[in-house]
C-alpha positions, 0 to 999 in steps of 0.5 A: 783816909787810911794809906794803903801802905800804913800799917793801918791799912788792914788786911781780911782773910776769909774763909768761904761758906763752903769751903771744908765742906763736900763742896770742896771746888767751891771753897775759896780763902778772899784776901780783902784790902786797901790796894797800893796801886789803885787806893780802891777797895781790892779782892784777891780770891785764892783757890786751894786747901787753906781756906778749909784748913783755915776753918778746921783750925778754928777761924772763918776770918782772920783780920791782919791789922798793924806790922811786924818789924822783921819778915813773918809768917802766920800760923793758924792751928787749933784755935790759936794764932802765931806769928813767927819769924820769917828766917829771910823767907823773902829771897826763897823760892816757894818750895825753899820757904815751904821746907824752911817752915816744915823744919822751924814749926814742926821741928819744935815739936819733934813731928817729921811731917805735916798735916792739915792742921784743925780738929774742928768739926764743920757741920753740914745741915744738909750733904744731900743738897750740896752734892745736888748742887754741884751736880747741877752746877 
């Protein structure tokens, strides 16, 4: 039986069918683990882009497993992943974490923006049926 605050309780990132396809409300990123609170199997489903960032970069799922000695994040791009040092993200605001990023990641390549990061092209069998779909959802 694994403690779900081990660090061989592992974490899965991933990635909807849908998601980074015309059916962009439909794609979902589902965070799936062991919870700390319940012991049980937990599912948390998280809305937005990463989820199709995650597929252009390369990945449906990601499979976290063990843990970092200090505060990290996690950059997926173009087929690799990095972990990086997390610079005391934990006492930041979300927006003060986003900037810190900006700066540490982009910084080392000289980029004074950010982008979606992936060049993966996602094939769609058939756009037509999508968008049918959710007209009819």
């Amino acid at each position: 039986m694994v403690d779900p605050g081990s660090a061989d309780n592992i974490c899965i990132v991933s990635a909807g069918y849908l998601s980074g396809t015309l059916s962009a409300p439909l794609g979902a990123a589902i965070l799936t683990s062991k919870s700390a609170a319940t012991g049980l199997l937990a599912r948390v489903c998280v809305g937005g882009p990463f989820a199709a960032q995650m597929r252009q970069a390369g990945f449906d799922h990601l499979v976290l497993k063990g843990r970092a000695e200090n505060e990290t994040f996690l950059l997926v791009r173009d087929g690799r992943i990095e972990f990086k040092e997390g610079h005391d993200l934990k006492d930041k605001s979300l927006s003060d974490q986003c900037a810190i990023l900006r700066k540490d990641v982009l910084a080392e390549k000289n980029v004074a923006a950010m982008a979606c990061s992936g060049t993966v092209a996602l094939e769609i069998k058939d756009p037509e049926g999508i968008i049918a779909y959710e007209k009819n959802f």
